[in-house]
LUMBABA-704451 format. One line per 10 residues: number of its first residue (from 1); their letters; for each residue x, y, z of C-alpha. Coordinates in steps of 0.001 Angstrom, whole numbers. Each point is the difference from the previous one (the first is absolute). Last residue first. Example, Ala and Ser with C-alpha at 12.3 -4.5 7.8 and 13.67 -1.06 7.14 Angstrom:
! LUMBABA-704451
2) sa) 13670:-1060:7140; -1370:-3440:660
***
This chain:
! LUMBABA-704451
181) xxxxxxxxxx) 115406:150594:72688; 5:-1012:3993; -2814:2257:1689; 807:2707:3229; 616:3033:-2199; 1196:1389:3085; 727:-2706:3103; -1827:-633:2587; -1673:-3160:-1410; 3349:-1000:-460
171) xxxxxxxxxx) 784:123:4078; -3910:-1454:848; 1135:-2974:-2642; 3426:-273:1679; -1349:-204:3546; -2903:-2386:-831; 2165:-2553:-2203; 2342:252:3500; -2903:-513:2428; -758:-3660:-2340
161) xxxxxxxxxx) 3575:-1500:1068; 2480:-443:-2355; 2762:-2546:1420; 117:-1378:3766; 3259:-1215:490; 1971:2638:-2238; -2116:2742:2115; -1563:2503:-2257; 1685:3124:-1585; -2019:2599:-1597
151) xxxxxxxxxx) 1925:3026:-1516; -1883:2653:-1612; 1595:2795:-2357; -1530:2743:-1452; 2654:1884:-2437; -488:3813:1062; 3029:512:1416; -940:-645:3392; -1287:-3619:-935; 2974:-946:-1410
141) xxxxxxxxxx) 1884:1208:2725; -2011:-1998:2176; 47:-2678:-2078; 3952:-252:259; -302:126:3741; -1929:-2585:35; 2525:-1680:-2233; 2652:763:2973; -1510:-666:2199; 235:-4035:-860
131) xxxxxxxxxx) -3323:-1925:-2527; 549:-3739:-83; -4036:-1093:26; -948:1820:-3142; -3236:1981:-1493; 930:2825:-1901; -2822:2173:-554; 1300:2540:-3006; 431:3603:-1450; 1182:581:-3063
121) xxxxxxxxxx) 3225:2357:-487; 2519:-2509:-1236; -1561:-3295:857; 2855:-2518:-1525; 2803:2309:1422; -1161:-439:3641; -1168:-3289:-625; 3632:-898:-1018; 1666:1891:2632; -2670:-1779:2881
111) xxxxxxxxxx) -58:-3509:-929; 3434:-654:2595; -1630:968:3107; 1286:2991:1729; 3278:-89:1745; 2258:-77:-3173; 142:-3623:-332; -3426:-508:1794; -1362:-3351:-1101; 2805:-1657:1004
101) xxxxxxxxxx) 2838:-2350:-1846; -549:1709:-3646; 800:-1338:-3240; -2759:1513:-1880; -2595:-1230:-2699; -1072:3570:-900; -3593:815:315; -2367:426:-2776; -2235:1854:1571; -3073:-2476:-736
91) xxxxxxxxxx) -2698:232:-2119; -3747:-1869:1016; -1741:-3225:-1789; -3245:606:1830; -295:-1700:3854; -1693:-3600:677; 2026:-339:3292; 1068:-2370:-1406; 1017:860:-3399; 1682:3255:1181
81) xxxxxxxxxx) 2597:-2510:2189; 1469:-1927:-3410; -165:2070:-3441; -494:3688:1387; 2526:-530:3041; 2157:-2258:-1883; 1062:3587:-2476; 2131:900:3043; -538:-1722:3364; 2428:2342:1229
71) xxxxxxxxxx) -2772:1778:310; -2062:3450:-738; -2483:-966:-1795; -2476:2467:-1363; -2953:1138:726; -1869:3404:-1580; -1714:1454:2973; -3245:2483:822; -1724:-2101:-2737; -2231:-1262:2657
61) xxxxxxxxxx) -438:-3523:-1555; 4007:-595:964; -1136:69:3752; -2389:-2406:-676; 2129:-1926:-2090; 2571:-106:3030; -2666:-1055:1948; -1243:-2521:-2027; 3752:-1312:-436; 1097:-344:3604
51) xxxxxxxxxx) -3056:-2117:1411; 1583:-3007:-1507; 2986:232:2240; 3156:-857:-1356; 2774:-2409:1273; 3098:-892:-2260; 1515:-3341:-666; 2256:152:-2825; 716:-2550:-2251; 3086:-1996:-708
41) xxxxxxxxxx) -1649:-2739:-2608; -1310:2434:-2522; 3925:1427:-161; 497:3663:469; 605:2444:-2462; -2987:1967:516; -1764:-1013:3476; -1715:-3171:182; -2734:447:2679; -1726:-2334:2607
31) xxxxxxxxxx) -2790:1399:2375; -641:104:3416; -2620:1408:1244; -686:3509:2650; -2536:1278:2176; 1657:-2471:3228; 3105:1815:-596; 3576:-1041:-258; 1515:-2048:2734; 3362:-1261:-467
21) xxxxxxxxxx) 650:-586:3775; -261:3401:754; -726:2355:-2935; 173:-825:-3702; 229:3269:-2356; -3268:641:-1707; -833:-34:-3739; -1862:2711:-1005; 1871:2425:2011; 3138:-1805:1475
11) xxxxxxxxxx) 709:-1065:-3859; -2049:1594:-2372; 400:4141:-30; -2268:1819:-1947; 296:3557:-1267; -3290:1589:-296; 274:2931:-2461; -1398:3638:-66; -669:502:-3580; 1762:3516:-922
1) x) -1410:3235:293
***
């Protein structure tokens, strides 16, 4: 069998969405980044909390998973928000840069064809805040044919909380030939 991967979201999962009034979460610090092909002196202000990367390494320890971004954050996610949270230098799907106006063109979010084709027949965590019925539905299927498929969707205004680490590494653990190659 395949490695089961851990596709990781950034932005409304590692980085939260403001709520009311701009508030973003107590657990979380603000931090300045230059992404790739933008100027030093128009950073961007993201907010990450610290906790974030020791559990993702603990989950990552397991072996049940093989991360990987899964971002629009591209290549940045490894080189800038990684860093941080004091993550390994990680792939990414390499995601195309797409002229889009919502993140569900097609009624499911916009990732989902490329993952799709980028995963073939290995199984995978995906861990994103945008998810519609319709990609649940697509991991059902998955699932039923023999592909497992997890979905775990926190709230954009809250990010990755610790019960969703617990859900996917009881889900892996589950799984046949439960250890990452």
């Amino acid at each position: 069998m395949r490695p089961t991967y851990l596709l990781l979201d950034i932005d409304g999962v590692l980085i939260p969405f403001p709520g009311t009034g701009g508030s973003i979460p107590a657990t979380h610090v603000r931090h300045e980044v230059v992404p790739a092909g933008r100027s030093a002196d128009n950073p961007v202000t993201v907010w990450l909390n610290p906790d974030h990367g020791p559990m993702l390494m603990d989950v990552i320890r397991t072996g049940l998973v093989t991360p990987v971004w899964c971002t629009s954050w591209r290549q940045d996610a490894t080189t800038l928000i990684g860093p941080i949270l004091g993550l390994p230098s990680l792939p990414h799907v390499d995601l195309p840069r797409s002229r889009i106006t919502t993140s569900h063109p097609n009624g499911y979010l916009w990732k989902r064809d490329h993952v799709d084709a980028w995963l073939a027949d290995a199984p995978a965590v995906w861990i994103d805040d945008d998810f519609t019925g319709l990609d649940h539905a697509w991991a059902a299927e998955r699932t039923a044919e023999g592909t497992p498929t997890l979905l775990v969707q926190p709230d954009p205004r809250l990010g990755l909380r610790p019960g969703h680490l617990t859900e996917l590494t009881a889900w892996a653990s589950q799984l046949p030939a439960a250890r990452a190659d």
